[in-house]
Each structure stands twice: as C-alpha cells, then as structure tokens.
C-alpha positions as CSV (number, residue, x, y, z in Angstrom):
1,X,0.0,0.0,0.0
2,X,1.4,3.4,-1.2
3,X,1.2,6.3,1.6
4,X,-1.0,8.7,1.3
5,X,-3.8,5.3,0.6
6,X,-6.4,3.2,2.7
7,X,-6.6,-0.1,2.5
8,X,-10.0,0.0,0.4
9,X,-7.9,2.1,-2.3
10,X,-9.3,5.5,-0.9
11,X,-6.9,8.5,-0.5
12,X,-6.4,9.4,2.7
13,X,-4.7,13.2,3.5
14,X,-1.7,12.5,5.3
15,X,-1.5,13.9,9.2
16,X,-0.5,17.1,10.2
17,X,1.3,17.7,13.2
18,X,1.9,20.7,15.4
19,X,5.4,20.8,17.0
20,X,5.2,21.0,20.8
21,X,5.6,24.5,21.0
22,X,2.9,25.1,18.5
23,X,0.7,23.0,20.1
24,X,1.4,24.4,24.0
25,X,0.7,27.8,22.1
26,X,-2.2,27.1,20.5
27,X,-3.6,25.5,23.8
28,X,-2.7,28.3,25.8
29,X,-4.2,30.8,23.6
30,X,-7.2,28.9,23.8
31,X,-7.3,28.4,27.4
32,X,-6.7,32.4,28.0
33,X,-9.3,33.1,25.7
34,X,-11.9,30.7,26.9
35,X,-10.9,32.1,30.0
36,X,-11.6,35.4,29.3
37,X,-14.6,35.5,27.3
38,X,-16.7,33.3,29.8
39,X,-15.9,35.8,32.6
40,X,-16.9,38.7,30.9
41,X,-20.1,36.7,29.6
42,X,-21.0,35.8,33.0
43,X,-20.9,39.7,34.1
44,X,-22.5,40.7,31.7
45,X,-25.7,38.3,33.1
46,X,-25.1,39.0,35.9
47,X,-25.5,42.9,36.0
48,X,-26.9,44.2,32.8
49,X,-28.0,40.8,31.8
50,X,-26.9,41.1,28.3
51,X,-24.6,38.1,26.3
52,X,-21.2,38.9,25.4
53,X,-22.7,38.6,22.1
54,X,-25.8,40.8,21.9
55,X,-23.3,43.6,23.6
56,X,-21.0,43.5,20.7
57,X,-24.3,43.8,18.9
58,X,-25.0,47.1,20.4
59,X,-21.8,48.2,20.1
60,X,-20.9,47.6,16.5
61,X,-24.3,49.5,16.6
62,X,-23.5,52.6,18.2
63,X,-20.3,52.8,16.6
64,X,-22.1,52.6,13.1
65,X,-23.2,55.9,11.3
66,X,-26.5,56.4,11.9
67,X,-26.3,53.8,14.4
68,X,-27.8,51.4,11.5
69,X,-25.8,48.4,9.8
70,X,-27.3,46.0,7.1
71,X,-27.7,42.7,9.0
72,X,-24.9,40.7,6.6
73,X,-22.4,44.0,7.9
74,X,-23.4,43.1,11.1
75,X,-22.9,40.0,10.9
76,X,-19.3,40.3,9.9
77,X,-18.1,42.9,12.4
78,X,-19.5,40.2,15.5
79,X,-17.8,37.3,13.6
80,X,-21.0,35.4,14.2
81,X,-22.8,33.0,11.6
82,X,-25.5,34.6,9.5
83,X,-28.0,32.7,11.3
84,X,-25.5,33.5,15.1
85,X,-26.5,37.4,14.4
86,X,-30.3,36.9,13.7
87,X,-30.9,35.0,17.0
88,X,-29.3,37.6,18.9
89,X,-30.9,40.6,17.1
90,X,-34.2,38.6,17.1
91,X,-33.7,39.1,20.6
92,X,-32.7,42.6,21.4
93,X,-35.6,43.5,18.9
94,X,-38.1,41.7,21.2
95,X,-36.3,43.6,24.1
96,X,-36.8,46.9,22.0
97,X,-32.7,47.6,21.7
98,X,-32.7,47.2,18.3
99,X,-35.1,47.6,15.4
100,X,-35.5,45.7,12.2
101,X,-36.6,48.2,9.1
102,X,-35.6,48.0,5.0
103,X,-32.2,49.0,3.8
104,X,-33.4,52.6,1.7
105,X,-33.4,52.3,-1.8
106,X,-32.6,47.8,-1.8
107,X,-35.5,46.4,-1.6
108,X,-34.3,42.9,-0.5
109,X,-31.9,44.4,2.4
110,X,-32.7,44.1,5.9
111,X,-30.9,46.4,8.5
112,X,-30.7,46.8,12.4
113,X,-30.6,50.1,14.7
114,X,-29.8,50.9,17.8
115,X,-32.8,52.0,19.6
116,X,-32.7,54.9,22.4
117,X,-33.6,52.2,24.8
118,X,-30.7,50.2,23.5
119,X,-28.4,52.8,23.5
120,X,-29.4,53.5,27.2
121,X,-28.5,50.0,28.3
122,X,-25.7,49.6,26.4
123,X,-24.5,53.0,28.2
124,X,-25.7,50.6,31.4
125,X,-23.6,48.1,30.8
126,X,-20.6,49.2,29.3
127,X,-18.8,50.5,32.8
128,X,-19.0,47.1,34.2
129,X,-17.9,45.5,30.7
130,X,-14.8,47.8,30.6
131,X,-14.3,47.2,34.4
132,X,-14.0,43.5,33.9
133,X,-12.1,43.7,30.6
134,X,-9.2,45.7,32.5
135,X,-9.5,43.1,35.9
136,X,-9.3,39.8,33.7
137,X,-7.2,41.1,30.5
138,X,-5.0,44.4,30.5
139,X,-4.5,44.4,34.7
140,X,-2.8,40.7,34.1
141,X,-0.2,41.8,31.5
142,X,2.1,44.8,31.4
143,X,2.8,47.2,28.7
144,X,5.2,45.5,26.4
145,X,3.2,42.1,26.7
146,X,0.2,44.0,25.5
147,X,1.8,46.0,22.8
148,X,3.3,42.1,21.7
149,X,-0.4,41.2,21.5
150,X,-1.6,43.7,19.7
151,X,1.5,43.0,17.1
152,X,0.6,38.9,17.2
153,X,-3.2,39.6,17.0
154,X,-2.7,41.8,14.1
155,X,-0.5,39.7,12.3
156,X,-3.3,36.7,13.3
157,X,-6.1,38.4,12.1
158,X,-3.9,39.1,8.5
C-alpha cells in the first residue's frame, strides 16, 4: 500500500502535526481566551443581563453611522454566523434595543438600529464590561506584553 492510501484504495490526507511549542501555544491561547470570554459573559448576566454577544451587537451599533448596519455587515463585524447574528438581534428587537426596518433604496436588504432604549443600556452596561475587561485582561499583563499582543493579534487576524 502506497502512503498517502487506505486499505480499500481511498486516499487518505496524510496527518499534520503541530510541534510541541505550537501545540502548548495554541492550547494556551485557547485556554486564555476561553478564560476570558466566559468571565466577561458571566458579568455581563449577571449585571446588565446582556450576552457577550448581543453587547457586541450594540456596540458595533452605536459605533455605526446612523447607528444602522445592514444585517450581513453586522454579521461580519461580530464574527458570528449569518443565522448567530439573527438570533441575537431577534432578541434585542423583542427587548426593543434594536429595530428591524428596510435598507433605503434595496428592496431585499434588511438592516438593524440601535434603539434609544438600546443605547441607554448599552451606556448601562458598558462601565461594568470595561471594568472586567481591564480586571481579567489588561490588569494581568504589562505594557510591552500588550503592545506584543496587539502585534501577534494583528498579524493573526492578516
């Protein structure tokens, strides 16, 4: 049997291996992140009782002109599924932080806004966001390991 083949004649991709460094990496990136994200998720509903995910929602909101974003745009700026963003605004909407109306001038496009009421909460629970964001990520690393974060982020990101 050649490599690269299965017994039955099917081609099989041969394995890929990490080096032990890559791997520990990888792991620990993952682990810190995990970490991270589930801490600021469980203050955020705790307090404001919003998702980590309908705050970036919100935010991507206010941050948008006209406080408006097509849902697709949306969808791409909270690296969520298609589907991901639509439960989430779904959500807000029926909360009345968000409305759903027609993109002007496409009749097939569908976009979200930021409601007053949404911007008021968002305002709510952005203090205790940013408080936990400092006490579980920039209190825990000092200036040159942030600035080499930034740099290895970017460069991840492309």
């Amino acid at each position: 049997m050649s490599p690269g083949s299965a017994a039955n004649g099917a081609r099989v991709e041969p394995r890929v291996w990490l080096s032990p460094d890559a791997l520990a990496s990888w792991r620990a990136y993952l682990r810190g992140h995990a970490t991270v994200t589930r801490a600021l998720e469980s203050e955020l509903l705790a307090g404001p009782r919003l998702s980590l995910a309908a705050y970036d929602v919100l935010v991507q909101l206010a941050e948008a002109p006209g406080q408006r974003l097509r849902m697709t745009e949306l969808a791409d700026a909270v690296l969520l599924s298609r589907s991901g963003v639509t439960r989430v605004v779904d959500r807000l909407q029926r909360d009345r932080l968000v409305e759903r109306g027609p993109v002007p001038g496409d009749g097939r496009g569908v976009a979200a806004a930021l409601t007053d009421r949404g911007l008021q909460r968002l305002r709510g629970a952005s203090r205790a966001h940013l408080e936990g964001v400092v006490r579980h990520f920039a209190d825990r690393l000092d200036r040159a390991e942030l600035a080499e974060l930034r740099r290895i982020s970017a460069k991840l990101a492309g």
